[in-house]
C-alpha positions as CSV (number, residue, x, y, z in Angstrom):
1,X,41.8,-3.9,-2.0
2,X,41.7,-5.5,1.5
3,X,39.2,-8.4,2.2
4,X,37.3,-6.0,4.6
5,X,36.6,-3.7,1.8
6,X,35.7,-6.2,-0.9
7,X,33.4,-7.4,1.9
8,X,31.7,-4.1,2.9
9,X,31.4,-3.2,-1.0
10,X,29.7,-7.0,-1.5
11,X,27.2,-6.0,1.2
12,X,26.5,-2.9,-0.6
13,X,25.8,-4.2,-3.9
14,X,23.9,-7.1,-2.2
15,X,21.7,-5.2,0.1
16,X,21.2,-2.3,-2.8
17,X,20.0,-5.4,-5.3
18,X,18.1,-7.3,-2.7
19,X,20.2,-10.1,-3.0
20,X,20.3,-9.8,-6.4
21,X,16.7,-10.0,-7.8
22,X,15.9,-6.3,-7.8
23,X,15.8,-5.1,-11.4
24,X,18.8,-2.7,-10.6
25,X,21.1,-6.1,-11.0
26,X,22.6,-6.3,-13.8
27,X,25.4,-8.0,-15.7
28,X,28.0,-5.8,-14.6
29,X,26.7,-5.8,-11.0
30,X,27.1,-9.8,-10.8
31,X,30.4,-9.1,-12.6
32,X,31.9,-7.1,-9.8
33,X,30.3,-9.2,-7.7
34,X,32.2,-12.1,-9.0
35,X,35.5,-10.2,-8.6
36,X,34.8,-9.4,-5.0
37,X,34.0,-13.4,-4.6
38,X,37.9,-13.8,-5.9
39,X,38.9,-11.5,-2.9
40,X,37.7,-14.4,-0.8
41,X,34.3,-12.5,0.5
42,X,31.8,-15.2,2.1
43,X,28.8,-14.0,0.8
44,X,27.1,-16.7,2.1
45,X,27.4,-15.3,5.4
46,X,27.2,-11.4,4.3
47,X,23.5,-12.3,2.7
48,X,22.5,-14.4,5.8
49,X,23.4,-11.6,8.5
50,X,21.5,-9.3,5.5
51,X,18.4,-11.2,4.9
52,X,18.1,-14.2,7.2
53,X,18.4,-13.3,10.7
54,X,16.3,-10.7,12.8
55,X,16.3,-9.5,16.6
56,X,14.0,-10.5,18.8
57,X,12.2,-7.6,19.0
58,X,11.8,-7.5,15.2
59,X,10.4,-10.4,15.5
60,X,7.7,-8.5,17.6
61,X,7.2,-6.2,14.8
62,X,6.4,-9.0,12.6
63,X,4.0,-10.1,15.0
64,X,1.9,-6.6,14.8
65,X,2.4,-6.4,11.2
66,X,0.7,-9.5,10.9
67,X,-1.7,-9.3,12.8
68,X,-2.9,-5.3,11.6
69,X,-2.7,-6.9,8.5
70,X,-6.0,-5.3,5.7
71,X,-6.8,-6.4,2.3
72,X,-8.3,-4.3,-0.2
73,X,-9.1,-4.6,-4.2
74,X,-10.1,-7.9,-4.0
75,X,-6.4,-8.7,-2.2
76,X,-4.5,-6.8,-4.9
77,X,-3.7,-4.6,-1.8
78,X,-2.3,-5.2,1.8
79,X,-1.9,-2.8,3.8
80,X,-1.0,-2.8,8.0
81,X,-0.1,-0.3,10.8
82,X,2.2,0.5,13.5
83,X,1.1,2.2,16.1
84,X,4.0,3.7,19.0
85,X,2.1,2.5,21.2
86,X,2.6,-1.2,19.9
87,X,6.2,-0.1,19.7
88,X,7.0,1.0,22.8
89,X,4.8,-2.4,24.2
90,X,7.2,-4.7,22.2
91,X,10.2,-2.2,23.1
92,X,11.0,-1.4,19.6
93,X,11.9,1.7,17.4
94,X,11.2,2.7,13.8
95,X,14.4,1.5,13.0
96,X,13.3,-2.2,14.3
97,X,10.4,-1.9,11.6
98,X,12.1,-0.7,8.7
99,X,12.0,-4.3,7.1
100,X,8.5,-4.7,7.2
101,X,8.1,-2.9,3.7
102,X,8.8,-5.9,2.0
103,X,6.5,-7.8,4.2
104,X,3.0,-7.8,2.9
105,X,4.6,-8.0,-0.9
106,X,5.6,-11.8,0.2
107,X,2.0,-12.4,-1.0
108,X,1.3,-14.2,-4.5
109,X,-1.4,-11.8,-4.8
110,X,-0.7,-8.6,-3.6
111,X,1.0,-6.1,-5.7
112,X,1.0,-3.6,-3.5
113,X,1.7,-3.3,0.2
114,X,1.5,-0.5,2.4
115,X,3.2,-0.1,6.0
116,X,1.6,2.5,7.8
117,X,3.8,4.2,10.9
118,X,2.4,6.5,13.3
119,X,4.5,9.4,13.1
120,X,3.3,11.7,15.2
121,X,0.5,12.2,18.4
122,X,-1.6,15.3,19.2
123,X,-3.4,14.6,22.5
124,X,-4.3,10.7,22.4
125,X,-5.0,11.5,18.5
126,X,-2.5,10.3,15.4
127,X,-2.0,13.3,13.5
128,X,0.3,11.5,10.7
129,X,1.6,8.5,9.2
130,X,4.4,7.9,7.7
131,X,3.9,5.4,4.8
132,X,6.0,3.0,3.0
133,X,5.0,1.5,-0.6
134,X,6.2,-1.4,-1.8
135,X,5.4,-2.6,-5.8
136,X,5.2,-5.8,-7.5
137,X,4.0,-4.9,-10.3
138,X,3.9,-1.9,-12.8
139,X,2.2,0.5,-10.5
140,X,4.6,4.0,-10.2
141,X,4.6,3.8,-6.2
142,X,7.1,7.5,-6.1
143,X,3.8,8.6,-8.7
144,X,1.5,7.6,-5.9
145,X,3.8,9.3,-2.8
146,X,4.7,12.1,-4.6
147,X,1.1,13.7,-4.2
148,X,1.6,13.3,-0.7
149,X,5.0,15.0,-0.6
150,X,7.1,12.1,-0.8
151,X,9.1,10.2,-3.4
152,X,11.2,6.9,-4.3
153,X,11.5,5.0,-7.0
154,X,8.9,3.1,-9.2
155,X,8.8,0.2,-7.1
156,X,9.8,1.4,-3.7
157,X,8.5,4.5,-2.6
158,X,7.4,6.9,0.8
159,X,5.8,9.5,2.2
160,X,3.5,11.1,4.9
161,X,0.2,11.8,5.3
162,X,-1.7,13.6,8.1
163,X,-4.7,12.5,9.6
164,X,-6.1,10.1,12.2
165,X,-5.3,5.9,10.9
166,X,-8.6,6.0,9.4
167,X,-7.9,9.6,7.3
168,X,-4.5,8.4,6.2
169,X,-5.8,5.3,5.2
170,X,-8.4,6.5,2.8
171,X,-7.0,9.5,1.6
172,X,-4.0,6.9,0.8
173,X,-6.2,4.2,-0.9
174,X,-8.5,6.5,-2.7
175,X,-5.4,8.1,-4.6
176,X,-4.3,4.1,-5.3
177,X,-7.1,3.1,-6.7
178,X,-7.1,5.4,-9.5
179,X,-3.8,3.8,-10.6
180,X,-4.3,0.2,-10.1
């Protein structure tokens, strides 16, 4: 095996584990892990370009995130929107906010967090939002999506709803709360 595959397969197992704290990691996984380390892979610098280090204009997507940022169930729940407007004002794509799942779930108290994305425009109107669920705790997020269509895993799920923000949003939350 050549050092640039044992180095691409690293970054696989490490972005697929989160670094290695997603319950997916497993004894085997740090085993092979450890065999790939032997192959002289620097995962010190595979996990930092991974995990550590953002563009500048996903930086700006922070910034909305943050400051769209809702709590609901007494903060159990946080929940914040994209708009494409606010994209195209910082000059970023979906693809610049895919990291923002994890986001809101950096909170001691939230167990769930919700990123809402505008998906799609009618007129000056939303007419869907794409949603991604993120799960700290025992709540079945792919449960939760799959009544809207979508799917995941327990922890990690998505989907789309239609509707205007305000729509979304409830029709979203009212089908959370009945699992919380």
């Amino acid at each position: 095996m050549t050092k640039d595959a044992a180095e691409s397969i690293f970054a696989a197992i490490s972005y697929d584990t989160g670094c290695f704290k997603y319950a997916n990691t497993t004894a085997r996984t740090h085993a092979v892990a450890s065999e790939l380390l032997t192959r002289g892979v620097n995962a010190e610098e595979i996990n930092r370009r991974l995990f550590d280090v953002k563009t500048k204009k996903q930086m700006l997507v922070d910034q909305i995130v943050y400051s769209n940022m809702l709590f609901f169930a007494d903060g159990q729940v946080a929940l914040t929107h994209l708009s494409l407007s606010e994209l195209a004002q910082a000059e970023a794509s979906h693809e610049d906010a895919d990291h923002v799942a994890q986001i809101l779930c950096q909170l001691v108290e939230v167990r769930v967090g919700i990123t809402m994305r505008e998906n799609s425009i009618k007129g000056k109107e939303p007419i869907s939002y794409r949603f991604s669920v993120r799960a700290n705790d025992g709540t079945d997020v792919a449960e939760l999506c799959a009544v809207f269509g979508g799917g995941g895993h327990k922890k990690a799920a998505g989907c789309t709803v239609e509707g205007t923000l305000d729509q979304a949003r409830e029709r979203f939350l009212a089908e959370l709360y009945k699992r919380l």
